[in-house]
C-alpha positions in Angstrom: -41.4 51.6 60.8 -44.6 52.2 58.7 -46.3 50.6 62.0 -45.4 53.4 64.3 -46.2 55.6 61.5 -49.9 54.1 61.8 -49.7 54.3 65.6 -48.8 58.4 65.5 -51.7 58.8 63.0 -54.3 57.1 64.9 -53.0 59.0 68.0 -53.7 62.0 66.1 -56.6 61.1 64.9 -58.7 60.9 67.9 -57.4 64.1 68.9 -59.0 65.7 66.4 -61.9 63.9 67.0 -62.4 65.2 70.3 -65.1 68.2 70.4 -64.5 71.5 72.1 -66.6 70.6 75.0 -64.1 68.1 76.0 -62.7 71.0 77.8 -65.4 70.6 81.0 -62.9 69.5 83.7 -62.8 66.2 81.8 -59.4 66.5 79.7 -56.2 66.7 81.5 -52.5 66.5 81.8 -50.3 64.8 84.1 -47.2 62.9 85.6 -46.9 59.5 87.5 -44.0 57.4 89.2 -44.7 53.8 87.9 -43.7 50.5 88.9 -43.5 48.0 86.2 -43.6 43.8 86.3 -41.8 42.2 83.1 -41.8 38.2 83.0 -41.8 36.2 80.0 -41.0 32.3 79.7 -37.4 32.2 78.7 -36.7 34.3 81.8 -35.3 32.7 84.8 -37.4 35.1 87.0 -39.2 38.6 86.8 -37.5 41.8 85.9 -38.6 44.4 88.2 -38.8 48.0 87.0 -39.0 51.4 87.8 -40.0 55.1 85.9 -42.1 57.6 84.8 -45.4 58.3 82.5 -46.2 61.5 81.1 -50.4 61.2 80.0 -52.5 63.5 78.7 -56.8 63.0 79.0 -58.9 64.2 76.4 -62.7 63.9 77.9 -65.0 63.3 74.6 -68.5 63.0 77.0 -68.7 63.0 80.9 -67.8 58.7 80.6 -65.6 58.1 77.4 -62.1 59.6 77.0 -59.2 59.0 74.8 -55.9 58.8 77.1 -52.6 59.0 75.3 -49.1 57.9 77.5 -45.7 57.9 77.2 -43.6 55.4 79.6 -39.8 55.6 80.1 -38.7 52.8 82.4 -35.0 51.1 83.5 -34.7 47.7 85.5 -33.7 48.8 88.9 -32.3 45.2 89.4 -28.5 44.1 89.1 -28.3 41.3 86.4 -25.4 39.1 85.2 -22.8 40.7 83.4 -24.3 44.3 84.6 -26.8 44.0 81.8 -29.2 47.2 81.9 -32.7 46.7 80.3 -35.3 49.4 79.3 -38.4 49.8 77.7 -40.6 53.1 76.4 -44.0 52.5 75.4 -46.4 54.8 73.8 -49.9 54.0 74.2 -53.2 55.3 72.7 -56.4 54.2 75.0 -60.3 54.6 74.7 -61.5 55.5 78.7 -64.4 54.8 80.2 -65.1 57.1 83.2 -67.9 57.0 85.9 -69.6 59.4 88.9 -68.7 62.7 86.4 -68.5 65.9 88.7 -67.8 63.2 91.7 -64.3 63.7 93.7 -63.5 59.7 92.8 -64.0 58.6 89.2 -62.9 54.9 88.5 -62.1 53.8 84.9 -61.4 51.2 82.7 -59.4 51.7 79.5 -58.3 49.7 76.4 -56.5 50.1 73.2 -53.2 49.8 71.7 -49.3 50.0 73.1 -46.2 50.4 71.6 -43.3 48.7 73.3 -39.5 49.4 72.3 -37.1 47.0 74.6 -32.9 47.5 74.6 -30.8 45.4 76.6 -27.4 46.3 76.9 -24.2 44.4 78.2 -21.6 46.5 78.5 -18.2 45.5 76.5 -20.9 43.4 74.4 -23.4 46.0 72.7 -27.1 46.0 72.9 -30.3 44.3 71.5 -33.3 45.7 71.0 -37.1 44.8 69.4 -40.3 46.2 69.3 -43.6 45.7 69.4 -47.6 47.2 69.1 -50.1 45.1 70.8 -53.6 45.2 72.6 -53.7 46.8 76.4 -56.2 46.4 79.1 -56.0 48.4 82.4 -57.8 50.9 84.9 -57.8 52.7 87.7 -59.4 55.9 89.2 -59.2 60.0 90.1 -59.2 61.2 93.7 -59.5 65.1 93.8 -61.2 68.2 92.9 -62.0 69.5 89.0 -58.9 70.9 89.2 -56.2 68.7 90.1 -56.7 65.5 91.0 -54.6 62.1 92.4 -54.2 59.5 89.6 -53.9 56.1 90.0 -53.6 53.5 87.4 -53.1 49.9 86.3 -52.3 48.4 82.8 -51.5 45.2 81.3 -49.5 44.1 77.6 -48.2 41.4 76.0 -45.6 42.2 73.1 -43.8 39.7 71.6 -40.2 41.0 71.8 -37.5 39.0 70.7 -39.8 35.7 69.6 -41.0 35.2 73.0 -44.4 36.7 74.5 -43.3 39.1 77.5 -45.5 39.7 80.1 -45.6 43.7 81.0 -48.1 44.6 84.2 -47.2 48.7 84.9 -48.9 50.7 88.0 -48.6 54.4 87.5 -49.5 56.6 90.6 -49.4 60.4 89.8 -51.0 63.9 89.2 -53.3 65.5 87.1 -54.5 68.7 86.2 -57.8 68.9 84.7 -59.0 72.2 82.4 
């Protein structure tokens, strides 16, 4: 618990830290449909999955940005049993934006992810863990200063359950930029 505590206050954090000019057209808020990869060793295969993000951009200059997410996702697979996975993950990630004022901006991004995995078998219960580890991803912005197509791509590696899982999430959605 006291390390989600540290996650929400470093979120908040760099909020704050944002300056008032960050409202150029380079902070936003938006929605995406994501897909989402989850392998790991002791599973016999890949776990696809399927969900949404909420994110919220917070330009600090015309190239660095602070981009917070929230990810709800459900396995859209049957598994043995009827077992239902799902994960949520919060992240907090520094951006790097370029071609400011351009209608395609790419980015990269990196910074920290919280991951909280249930499974659940019915008749049998549930089991859940979770974890806060590094993420690396990217992607871009197609649109005008207002409202713009957002693709992106991240990557994170909890370790849930004493096993390193594998997470790879694309997000494709819609922002709108003030």
């Amino acid at each position: 618990m006291k390390a989600s505590r540290a996650f929400v206050i470093l979120a908040l954090l760099l909020l704050v830290a944002a300056p008032a000019s960050a409202l150029d057209n380079r902070s936003g808020a938006g929605i995406a449909l994501n897909q989402g990869i989850l392998d790991a060793d002791t599973l016999p295969e890949e776990l696809e999955f399927v969900g949404y993000t909420l994110f919220w951009k917070a330009g600090i200059t015309d190239q660095w940005g602070v981009l917070l997410s929230y990810r709800d996702m459900e396995d859209d697979e049957d598994l043995l049993f009827g077992e239902e996975d799902e994960y949520q993950q919060f992240s907090v990630h520094a951006m790097i934006m370029w071609r400011h004022g351009k209608r395609v901006r790419p980015h990269v991004k990196f910074g920290l992810a919280r991951t909280d995995f249930e499974a659940t078998i019915p008749f049998l219960g549930s089991s859940s863990d979770d974890d806060v580890t590094l993420s690396i991803g990217g992607g871009l912005e197609a649109g005008t200063p207002r409202i713009a197509f957002f693709a992106d791509y991240d990557y994170t590696q909890p370790d849930l359950f004493g096993d390193d899982f594998d997470i790879w999430n694309l997000s494709l959605g819609i922002i709108f930029k003030y």
